[in-house]
Backbone as JSON Lines, residues from 0, in Angstrom:
{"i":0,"aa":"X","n":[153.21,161.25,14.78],"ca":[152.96,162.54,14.13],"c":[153.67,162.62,12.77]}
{"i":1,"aa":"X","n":[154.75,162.31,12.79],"ca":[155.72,162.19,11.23],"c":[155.04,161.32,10.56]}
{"i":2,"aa":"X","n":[154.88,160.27,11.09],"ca":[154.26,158.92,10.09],"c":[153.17,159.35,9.41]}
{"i":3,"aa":"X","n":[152.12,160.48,9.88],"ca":[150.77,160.5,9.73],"c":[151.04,162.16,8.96]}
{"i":4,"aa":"X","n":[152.43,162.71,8.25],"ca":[152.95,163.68,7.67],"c":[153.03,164.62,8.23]}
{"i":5,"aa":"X","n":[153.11,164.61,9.99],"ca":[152.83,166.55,10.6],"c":[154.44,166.31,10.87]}
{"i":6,"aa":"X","n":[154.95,167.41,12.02],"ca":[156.09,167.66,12.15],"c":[156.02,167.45,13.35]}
{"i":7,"aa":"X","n":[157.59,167.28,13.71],"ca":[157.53,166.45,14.99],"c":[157.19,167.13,16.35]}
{"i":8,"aa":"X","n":[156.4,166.98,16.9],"ca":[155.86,167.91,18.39],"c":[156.97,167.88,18.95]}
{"i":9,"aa":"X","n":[156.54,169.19,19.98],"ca":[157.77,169.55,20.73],"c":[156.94,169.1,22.36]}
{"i":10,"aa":"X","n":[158.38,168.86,22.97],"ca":[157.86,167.97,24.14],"c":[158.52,168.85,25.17]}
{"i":11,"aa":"X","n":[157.51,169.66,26.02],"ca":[157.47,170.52,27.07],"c":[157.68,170.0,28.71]}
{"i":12,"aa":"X","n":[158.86,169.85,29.18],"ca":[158.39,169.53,30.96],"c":[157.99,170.8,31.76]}
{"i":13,"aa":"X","n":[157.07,170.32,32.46],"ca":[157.07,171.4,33.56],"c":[157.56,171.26,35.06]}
{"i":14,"aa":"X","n":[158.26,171.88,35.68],"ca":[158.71,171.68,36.86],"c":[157.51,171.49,37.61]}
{"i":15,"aa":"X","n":[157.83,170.37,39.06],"ca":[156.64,169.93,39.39],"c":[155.91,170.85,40.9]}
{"i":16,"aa":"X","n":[157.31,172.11,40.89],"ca":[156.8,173.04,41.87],"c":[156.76,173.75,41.57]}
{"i":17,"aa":"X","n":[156.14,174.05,39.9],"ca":[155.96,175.52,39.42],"c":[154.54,175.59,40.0]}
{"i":18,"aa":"X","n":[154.32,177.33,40.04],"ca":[153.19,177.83,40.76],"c":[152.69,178.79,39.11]}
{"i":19,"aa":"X","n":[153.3,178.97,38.26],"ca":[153.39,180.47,37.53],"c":[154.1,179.25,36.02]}
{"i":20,"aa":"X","n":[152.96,179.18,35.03],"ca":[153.34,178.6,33.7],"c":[153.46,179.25,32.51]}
{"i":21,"aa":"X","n":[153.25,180.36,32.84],"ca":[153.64,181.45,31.46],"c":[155.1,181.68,30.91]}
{"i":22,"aa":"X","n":[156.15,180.53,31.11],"ca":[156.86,180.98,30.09],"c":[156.66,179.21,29.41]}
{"i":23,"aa":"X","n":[156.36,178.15,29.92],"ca":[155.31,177.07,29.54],"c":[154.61,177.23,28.12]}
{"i":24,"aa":"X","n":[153.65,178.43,28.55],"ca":[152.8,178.68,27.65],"c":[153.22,179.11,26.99]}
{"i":25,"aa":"X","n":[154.15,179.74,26.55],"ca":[154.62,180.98,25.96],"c":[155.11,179.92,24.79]}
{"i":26,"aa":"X","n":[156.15,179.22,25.23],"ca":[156.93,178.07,24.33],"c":[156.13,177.12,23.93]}
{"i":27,"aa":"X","n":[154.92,176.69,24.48],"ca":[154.4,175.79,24.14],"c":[153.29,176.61,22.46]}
{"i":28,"aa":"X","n":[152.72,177.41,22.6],"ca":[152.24,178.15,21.48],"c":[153.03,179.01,20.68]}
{"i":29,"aa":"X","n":[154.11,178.96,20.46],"ca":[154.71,179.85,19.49],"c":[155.03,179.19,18.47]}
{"i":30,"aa":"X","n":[154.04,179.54,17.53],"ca":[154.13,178.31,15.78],"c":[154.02,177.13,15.66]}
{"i":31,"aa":"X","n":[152.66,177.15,16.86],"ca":[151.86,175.6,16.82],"c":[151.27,175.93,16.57]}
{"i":32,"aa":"X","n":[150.26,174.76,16.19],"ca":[148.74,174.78,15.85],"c":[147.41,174.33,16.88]}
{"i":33,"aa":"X","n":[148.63,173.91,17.49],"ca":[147.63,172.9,18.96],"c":[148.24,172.53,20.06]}
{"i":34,"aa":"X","n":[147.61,172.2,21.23],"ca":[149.1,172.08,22.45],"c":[148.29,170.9,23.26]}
{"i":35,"aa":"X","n":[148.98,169.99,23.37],"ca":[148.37,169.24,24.12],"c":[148.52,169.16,25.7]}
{"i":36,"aa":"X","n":[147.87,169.34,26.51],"ca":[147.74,169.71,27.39],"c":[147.65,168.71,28.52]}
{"i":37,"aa":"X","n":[149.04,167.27,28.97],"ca":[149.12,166.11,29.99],"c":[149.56,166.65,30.85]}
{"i":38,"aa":"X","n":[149.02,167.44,31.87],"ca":[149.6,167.82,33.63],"c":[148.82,166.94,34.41]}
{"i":39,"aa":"X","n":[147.99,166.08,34.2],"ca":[146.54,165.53,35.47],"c":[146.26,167.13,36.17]}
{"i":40,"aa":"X","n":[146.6,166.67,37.42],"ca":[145.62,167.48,38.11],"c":[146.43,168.98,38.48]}
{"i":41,"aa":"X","n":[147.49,169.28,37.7],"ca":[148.31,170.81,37.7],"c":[148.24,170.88,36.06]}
{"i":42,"aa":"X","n":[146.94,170.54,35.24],"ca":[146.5,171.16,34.31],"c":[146.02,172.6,33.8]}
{"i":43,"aa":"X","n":[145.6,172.48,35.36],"ca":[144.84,174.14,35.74],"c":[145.92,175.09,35.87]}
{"i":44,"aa":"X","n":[146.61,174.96,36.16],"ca":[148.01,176.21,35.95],"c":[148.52,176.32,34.53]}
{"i":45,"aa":"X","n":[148.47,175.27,34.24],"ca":[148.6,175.95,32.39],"c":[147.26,176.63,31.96]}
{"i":46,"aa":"X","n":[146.21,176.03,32.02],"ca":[145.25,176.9,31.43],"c":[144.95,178.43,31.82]}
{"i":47,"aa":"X","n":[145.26,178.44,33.11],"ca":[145.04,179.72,33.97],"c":[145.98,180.72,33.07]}
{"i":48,"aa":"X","n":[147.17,180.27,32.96],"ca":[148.19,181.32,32.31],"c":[147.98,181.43,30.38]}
{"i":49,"aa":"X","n":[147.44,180.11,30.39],"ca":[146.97,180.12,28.79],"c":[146.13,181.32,28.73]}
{"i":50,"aa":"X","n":[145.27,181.05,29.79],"ca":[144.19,182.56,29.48],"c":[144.42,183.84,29.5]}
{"i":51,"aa":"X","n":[145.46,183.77,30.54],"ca":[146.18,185.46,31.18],"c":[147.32,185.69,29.78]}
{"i":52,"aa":"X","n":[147.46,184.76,28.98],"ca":[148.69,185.27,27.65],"c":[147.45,185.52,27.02]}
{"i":53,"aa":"X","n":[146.79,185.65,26.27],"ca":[145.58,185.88,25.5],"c":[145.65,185.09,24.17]}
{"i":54,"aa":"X","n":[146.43,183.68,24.55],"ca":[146.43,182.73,23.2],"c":[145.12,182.15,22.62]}
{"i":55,"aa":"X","n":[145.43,181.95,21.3],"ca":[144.28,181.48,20.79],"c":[145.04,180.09,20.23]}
{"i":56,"aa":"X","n":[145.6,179.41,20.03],"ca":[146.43,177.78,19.96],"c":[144.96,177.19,20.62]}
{"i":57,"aa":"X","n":[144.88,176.42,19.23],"ca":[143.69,175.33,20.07],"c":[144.29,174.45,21.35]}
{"i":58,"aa":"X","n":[143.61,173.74,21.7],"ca":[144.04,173.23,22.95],"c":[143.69,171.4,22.83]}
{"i":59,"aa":"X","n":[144.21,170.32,23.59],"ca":[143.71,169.0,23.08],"c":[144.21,168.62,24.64]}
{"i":60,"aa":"X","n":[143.78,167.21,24.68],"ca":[144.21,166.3,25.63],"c":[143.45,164.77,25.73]}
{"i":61,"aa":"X","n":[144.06,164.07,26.91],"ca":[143.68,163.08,26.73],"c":[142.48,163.0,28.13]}
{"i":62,"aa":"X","n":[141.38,162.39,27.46],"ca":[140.34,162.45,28.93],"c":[141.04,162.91,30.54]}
{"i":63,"aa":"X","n":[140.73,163.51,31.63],"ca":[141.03,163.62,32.72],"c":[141.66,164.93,33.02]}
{"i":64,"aa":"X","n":[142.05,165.36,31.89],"ca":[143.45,166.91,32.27],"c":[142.15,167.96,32.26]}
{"i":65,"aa":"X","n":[142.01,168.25,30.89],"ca":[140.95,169.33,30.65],"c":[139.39,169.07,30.8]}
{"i":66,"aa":"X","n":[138.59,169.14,32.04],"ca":[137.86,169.0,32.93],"c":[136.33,169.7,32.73]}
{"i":67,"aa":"X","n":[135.27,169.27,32.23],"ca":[134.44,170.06,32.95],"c":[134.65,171.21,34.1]}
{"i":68,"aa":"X","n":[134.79,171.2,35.15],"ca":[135.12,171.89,35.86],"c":[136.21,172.72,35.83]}
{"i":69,"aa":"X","n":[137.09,171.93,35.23],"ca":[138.22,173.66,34.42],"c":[137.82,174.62,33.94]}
{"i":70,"aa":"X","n":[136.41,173.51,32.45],"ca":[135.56,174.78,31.95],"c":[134.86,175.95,32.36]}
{"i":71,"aa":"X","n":[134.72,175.48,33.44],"ca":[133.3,176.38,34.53],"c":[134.18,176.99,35.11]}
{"i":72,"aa":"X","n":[135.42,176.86,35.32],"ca":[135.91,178.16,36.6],"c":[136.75,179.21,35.44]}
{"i":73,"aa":"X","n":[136.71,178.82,34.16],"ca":[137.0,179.46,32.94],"c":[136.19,179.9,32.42]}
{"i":74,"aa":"X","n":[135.28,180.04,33.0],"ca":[134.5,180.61,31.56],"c":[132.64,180.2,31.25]}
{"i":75,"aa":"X","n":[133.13,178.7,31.66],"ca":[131.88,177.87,30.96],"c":[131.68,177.59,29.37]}
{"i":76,"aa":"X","n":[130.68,178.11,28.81],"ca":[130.12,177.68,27.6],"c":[131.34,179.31,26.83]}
{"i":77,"aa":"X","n":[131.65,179.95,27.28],"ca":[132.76,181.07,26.85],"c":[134.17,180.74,27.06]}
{"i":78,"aa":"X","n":[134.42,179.13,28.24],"ca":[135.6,179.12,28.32],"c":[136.45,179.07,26.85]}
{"i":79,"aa":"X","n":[138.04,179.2,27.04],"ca":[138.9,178.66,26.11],"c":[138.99,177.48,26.01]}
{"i":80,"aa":"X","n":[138.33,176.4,26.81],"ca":[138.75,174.91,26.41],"c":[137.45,174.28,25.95]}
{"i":81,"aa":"X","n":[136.49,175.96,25.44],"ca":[135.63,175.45,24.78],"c":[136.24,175.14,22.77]}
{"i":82,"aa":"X","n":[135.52,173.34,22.5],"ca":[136.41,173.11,21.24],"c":[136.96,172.34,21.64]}
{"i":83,"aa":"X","n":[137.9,172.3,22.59],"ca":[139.03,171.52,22.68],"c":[138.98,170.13,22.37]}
{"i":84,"aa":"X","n":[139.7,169.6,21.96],"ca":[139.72,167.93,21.26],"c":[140.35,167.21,22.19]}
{"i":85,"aa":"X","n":[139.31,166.14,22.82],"ca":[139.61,165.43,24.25],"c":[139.76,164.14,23.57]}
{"i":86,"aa":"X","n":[140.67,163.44,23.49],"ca":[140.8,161.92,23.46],"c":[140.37,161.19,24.29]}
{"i":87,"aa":"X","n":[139.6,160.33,24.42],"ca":[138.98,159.5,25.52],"c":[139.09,158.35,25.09]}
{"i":88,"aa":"X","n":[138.85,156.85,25.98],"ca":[138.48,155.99,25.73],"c":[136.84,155.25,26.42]}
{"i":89,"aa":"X","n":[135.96,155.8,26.55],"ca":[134.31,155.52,26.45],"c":[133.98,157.03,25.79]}
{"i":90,"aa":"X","n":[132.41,156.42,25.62],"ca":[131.5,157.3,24.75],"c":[131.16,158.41,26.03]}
{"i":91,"aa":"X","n":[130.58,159.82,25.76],"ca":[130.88,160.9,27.09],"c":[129.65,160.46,28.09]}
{"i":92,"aa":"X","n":[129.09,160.68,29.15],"ca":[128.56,160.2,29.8],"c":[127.28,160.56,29.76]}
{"i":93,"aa":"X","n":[126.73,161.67,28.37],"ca":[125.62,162.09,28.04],"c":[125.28,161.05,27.04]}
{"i":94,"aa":"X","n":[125.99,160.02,26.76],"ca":[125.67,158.89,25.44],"c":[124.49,157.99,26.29]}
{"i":95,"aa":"X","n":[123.46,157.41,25.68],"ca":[122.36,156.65,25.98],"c":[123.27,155.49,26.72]}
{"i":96,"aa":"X","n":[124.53,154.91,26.72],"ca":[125.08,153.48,27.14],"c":[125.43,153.83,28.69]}
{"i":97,"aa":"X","n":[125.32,154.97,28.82],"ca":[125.86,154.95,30.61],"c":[124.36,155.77,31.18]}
{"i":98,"aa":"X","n":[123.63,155.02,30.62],"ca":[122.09,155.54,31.43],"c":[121.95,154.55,32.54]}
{"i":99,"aa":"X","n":[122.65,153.27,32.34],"ca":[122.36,152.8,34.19],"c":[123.21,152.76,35.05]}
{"i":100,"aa":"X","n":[124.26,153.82,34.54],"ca":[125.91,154.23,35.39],"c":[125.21,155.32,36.28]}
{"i":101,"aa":"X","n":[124.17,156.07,34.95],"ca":[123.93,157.48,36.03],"c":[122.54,157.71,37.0]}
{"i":102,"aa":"X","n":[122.15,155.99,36.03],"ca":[120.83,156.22,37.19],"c":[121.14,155.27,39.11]}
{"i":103,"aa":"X","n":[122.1,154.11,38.6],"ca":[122.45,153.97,39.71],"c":[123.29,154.66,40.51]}
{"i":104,"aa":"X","n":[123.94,155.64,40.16],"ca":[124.86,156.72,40.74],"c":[124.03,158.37,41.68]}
{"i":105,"aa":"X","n":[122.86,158.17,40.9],"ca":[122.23,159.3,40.94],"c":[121.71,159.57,43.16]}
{"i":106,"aa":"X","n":[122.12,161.09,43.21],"ca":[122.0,161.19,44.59],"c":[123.26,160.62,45.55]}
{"i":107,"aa":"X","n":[124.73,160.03,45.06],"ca":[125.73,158.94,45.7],"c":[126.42,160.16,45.97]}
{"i":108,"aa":"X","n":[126.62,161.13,44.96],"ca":[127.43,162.19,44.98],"c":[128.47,161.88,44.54]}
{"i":109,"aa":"X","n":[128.56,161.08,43.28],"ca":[129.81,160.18,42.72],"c":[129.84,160.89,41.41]}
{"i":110,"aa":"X","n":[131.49,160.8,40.92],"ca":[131.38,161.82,39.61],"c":[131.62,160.83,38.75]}
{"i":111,"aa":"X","n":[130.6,160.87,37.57],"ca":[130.21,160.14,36.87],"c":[131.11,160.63,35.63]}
{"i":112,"aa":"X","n":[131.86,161.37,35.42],"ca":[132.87,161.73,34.38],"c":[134.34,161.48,34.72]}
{"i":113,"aa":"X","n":[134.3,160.28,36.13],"ca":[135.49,160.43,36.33],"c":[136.17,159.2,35.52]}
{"i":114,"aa":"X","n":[137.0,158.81,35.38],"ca":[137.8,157.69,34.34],"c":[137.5,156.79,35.18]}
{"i":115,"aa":"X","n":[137.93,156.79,36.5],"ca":[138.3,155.76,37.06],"c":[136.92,155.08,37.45]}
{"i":116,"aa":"X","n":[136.27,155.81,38.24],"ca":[134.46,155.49,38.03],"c":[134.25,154.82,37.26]}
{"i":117,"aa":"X","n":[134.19,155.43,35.92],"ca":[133.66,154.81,34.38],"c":[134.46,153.66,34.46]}
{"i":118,"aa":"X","n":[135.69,153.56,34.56],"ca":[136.44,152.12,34.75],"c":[135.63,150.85,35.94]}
{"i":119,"aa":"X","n":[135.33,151.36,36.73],"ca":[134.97,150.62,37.72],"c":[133.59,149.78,37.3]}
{"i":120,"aa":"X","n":[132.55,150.77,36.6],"ca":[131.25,150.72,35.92],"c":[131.48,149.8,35.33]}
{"i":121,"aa":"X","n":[132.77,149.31,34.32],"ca":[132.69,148.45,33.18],"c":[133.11,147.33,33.28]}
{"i":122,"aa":"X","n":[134.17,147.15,34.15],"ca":[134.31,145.82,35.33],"c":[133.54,145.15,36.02]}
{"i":123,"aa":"X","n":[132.13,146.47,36.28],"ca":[130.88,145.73,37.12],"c":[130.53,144.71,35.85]}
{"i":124,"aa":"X","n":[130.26,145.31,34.68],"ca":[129.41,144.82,33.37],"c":[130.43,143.29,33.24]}
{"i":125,"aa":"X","n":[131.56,143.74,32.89],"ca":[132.31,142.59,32.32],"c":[132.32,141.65,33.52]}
{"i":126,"aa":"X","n":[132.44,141.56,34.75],"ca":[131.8,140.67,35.13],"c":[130.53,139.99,35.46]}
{"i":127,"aa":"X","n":[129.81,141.21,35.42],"ca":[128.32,140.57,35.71],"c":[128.33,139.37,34.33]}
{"i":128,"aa":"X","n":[128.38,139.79,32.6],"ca":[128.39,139.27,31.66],"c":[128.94,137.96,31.51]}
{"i":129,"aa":"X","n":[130.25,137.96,32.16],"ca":[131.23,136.64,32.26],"c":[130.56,135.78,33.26]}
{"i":130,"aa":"X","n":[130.12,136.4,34.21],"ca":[129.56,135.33,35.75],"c":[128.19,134.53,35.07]}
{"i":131,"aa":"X","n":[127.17,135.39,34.12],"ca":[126.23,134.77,33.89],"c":[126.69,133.1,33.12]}
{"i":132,"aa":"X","n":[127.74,133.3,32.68],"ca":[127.1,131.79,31.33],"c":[128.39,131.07,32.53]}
{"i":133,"aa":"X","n":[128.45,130.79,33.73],"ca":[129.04,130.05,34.67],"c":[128.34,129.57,35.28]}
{"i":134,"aa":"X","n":[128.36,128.2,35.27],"ca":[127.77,126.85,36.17],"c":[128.12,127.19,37.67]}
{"i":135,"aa":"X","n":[129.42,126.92,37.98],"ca":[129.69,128.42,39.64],"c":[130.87,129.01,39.01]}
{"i":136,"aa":"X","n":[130.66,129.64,39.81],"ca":[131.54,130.95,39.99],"c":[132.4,130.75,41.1]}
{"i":137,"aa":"X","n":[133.91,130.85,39.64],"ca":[135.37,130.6,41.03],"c":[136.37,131.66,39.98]}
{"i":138,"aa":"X","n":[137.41,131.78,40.73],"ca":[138.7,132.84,39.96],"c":[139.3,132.33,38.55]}
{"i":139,"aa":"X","n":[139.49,130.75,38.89],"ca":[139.5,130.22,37.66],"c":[138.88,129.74,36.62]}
{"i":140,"aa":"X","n":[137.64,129.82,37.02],"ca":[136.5,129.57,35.66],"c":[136.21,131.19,35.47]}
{"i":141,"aa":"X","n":[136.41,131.92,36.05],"ca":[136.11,133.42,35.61],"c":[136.92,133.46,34.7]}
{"i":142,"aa":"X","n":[138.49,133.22,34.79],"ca":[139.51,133.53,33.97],"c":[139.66,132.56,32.89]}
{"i":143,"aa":"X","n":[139.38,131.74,33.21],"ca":[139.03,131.07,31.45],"c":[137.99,131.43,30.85]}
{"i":144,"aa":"X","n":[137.19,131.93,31.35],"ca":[135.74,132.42,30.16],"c":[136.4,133.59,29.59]}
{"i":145,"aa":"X","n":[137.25,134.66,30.71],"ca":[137.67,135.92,29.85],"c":[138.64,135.11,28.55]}
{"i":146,"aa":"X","n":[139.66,134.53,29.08],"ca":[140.62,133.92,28.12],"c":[140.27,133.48,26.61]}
{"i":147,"aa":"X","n":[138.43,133.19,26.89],"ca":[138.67,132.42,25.38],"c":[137.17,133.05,24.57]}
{"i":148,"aa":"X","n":[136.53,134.15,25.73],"ca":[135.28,134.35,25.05],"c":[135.73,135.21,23.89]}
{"i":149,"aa":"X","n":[134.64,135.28,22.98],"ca":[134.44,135.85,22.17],"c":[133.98,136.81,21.71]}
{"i":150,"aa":"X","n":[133.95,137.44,22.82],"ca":[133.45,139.02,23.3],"c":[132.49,139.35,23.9]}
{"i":151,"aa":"X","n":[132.85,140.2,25.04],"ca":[131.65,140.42,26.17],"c":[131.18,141.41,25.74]}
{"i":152,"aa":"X","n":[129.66,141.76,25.6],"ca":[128.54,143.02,25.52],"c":[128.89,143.79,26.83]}
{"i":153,"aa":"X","n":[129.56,145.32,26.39],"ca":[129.68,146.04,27.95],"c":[128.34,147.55,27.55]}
{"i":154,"aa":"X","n":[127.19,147.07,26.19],"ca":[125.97,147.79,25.95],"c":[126.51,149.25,25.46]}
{"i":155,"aa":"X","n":[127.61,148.93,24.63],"ca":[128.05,150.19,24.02],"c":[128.84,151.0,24.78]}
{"i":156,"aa":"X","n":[129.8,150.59,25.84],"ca":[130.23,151.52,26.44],"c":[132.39,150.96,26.14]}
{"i":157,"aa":"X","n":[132.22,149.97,25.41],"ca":[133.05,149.4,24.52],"c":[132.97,148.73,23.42]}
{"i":158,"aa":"X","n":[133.71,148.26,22.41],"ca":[133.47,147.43,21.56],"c":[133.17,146.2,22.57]}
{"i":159,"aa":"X","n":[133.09,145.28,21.79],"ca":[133.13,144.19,22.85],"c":[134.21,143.62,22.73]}
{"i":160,"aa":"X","n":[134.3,143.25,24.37],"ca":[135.75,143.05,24.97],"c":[136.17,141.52,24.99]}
{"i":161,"aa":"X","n":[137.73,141.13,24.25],"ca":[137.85,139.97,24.22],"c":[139.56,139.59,24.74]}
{"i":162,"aa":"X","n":[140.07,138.9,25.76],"ca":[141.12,138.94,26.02],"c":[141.96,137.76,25.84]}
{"i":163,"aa":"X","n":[141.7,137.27,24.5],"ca":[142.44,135.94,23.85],"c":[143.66,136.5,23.38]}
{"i":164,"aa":"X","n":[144.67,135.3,23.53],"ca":[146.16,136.35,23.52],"c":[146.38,136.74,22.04]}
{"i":165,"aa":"X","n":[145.45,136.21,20.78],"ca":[145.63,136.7,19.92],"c":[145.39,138.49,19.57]}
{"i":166,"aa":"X","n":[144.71,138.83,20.7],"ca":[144.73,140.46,20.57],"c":[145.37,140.78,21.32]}
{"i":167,"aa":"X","n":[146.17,140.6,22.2],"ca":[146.95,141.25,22.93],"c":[148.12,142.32,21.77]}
{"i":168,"aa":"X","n":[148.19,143.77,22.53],"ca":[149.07,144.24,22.01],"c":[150.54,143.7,21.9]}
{"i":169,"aa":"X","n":[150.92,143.91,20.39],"ca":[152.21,143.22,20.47],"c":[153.65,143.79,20.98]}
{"i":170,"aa":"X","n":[153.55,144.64,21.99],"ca":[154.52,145.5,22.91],"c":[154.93,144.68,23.94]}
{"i":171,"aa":"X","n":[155.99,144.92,24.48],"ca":[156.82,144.11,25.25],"c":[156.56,145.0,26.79]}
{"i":172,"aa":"X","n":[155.76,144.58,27.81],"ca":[155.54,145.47,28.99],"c":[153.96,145.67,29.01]}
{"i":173,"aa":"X","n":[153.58,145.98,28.05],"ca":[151.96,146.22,27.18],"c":[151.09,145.33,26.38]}
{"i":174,"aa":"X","n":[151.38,143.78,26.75],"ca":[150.53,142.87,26.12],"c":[149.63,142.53,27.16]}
{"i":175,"aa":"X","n":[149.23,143.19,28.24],"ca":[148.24,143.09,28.86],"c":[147.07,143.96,28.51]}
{"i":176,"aa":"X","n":[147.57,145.02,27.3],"ca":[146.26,146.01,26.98],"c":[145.43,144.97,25.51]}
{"i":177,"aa":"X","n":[144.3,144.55,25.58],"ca":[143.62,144.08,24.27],"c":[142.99,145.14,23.78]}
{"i":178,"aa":"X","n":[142.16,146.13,24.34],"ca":[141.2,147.13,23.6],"c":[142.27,148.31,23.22]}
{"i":179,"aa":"X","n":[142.36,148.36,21.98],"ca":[142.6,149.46,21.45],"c":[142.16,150.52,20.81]}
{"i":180,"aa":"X","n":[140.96,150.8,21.2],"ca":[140.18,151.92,20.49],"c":[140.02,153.06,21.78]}
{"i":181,"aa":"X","n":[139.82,154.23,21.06],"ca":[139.54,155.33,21.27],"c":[138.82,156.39,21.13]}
{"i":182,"aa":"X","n":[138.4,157.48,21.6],"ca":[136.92,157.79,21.81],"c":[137.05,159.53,20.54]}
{"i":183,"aa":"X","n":[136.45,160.12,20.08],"ca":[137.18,161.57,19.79],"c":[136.06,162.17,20.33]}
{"i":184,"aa":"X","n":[136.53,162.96,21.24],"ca":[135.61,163.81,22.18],"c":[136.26,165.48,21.94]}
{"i":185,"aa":"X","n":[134.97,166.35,22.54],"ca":[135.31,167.67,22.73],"c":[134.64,168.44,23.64]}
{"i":186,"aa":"X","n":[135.28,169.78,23.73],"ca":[134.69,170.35,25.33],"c":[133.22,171.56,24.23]}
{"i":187,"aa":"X","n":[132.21,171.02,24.81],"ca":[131.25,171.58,23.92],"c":[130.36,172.53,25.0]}
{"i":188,"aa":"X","n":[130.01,174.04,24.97],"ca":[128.99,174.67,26.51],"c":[129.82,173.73,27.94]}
{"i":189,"aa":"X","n":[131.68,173.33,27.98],"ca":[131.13,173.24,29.03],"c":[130.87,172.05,29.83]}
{"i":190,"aa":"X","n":[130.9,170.8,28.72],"ca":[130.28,169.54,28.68],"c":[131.51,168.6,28.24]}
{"i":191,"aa":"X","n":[131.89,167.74,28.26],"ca":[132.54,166.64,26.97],"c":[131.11,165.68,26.33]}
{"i":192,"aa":"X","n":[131.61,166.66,25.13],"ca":[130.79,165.48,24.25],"c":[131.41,164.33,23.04]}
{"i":193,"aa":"X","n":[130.32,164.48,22.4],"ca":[130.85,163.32,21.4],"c":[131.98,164.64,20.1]}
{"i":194,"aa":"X","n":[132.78,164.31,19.36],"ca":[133.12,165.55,18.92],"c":[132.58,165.97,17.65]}
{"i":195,"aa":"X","n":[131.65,165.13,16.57],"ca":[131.14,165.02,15.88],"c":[129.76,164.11,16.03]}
{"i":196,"aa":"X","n":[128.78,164.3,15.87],"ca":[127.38,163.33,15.58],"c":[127.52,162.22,14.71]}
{"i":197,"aa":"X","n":[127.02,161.12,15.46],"ca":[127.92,159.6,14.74],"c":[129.21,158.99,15.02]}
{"i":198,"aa":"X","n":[129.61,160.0,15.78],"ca":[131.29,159.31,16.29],"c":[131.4,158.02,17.1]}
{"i":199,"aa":"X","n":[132.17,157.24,16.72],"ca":[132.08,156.23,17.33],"c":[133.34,155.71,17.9]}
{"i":200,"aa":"X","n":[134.03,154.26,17.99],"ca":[135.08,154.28,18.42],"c":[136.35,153.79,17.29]}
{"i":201,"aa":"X","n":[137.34,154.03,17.34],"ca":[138.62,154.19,16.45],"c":[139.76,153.8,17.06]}
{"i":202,"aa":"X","n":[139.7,153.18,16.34],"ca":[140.66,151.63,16.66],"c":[142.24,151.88,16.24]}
{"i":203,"aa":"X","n":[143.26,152.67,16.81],"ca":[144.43,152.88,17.17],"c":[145.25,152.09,17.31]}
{"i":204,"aa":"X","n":[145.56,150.97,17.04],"ca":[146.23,150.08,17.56],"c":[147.3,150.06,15.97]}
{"i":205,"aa":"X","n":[147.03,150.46,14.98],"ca":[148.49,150.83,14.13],"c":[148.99,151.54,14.41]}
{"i":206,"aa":"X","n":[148.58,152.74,15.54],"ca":[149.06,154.19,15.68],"c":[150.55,153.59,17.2]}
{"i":207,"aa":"X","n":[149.57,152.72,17.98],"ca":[151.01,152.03,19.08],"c":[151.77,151.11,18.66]}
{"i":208,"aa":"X","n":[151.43,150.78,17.1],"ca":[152.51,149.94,17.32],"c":[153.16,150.25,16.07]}
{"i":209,"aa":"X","n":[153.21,151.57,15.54],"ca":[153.57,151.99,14.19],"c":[155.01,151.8,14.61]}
{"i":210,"aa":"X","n":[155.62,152.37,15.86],"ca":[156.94,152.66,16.19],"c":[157.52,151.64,17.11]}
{"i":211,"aa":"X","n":[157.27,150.53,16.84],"ca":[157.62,149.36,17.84],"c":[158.47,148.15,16.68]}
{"i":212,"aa":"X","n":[158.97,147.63,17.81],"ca":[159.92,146.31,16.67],"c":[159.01,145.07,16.82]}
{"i":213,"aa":"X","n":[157.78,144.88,17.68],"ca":[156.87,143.61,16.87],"c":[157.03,143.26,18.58]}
């Protein structure tokens, strides 16, 4: 945030047996501009009290906290976390690249906006992709094709994915992450969409390692 000229955010805990987040909220919007909003799944108690203070502080997060379904028991297309600026990492699940996530999903009763889902979806791809150009298929010819290809097609639902140690992040604990891009999403009627028309993915990886020693 300093590096990129804002001022330094203020970093809020919440007790993990609070029932009641209004004095949360209270501190968290007083002469901000935006609040980012990481509880997972006791997200909904901040928003609940966000609504009952009558703040207007935009609102942000990273995919998973602020929910479709937060929207709808808020409000919907009137909620407050309508706007909101969702960081994600895939395109939202209304993008043309997860049309055979939702047609093979369709009727499973599987939530197709969930991360971990969408994670699972792209593991199917990256291996189906890797298994094809294999004479057989064993753990260690799988893992040398990831090791040295040159990027797997996951049909737009990533850049294409390459796990040669020359991309590995250069973090100590975290050189197992290679993809560093990220999605800019927003809560639109209700929906996560794309947050602008044309958005694509944005490649972060000066932003983790702006504050690191190499």
């Amino acid at each position: 945030m300093t590096a990129a000229g804002g001022a330094p955010p203020k970093d809020l805990k919440v007790p993990l047996t609070a029932t009641d987040l209004a004095p949360q909220v209270a501190a968290a919007t007083k002469g901000t501009d935006c609040v980012s909003v990481i509880l997972g799944t006791h997200s909904d108690l901040f928003v609940k009290s966000y609504v009952q203070s009558g703040a207007k502080t935009e609102l942000g997060s990273v995919v998973g906290n602020l929910t479709p379904e937060l929207a709808e028991s808020t409000g919907g297309a009137s909620s407050p976390l309508n706007g909101a600026a969702i960081t994600g990492y895939y395109p939202p699940t209304s993008d043309p690249a997860w049309k055979d996530f939702v047609e093979a999903t369709k009727g499973e009763g599987l939530d197709t906006s969930n991360g971990a889902n969408a994670t699972a979806w792209v593991a199917f791809k990256v291996f189906t992709e890797a298994a094809k150009k294999l004479p057989t298929i064993s753990s260690k010819a799988l893992v040398e094709e990831l090791n040295t290809t040159k990027g797997i097609d996951t049909g737009g639902l990533t850049p294409p994915l390459t796990w040669a140690e020359s991309t590995a992040l250069p973090i100590k604990g975290l050189n197992r992450i290679h993809n560093t891009t990220a999605t800019e999403l927003t809560m639109r009627d209700g929906k996560i969409e794309w947050a602008k028309s044309g958005s694509t993915f944005i490649d972060v990886r000066k932003v983790l390692t702006g504050g690191s020693a190499g």
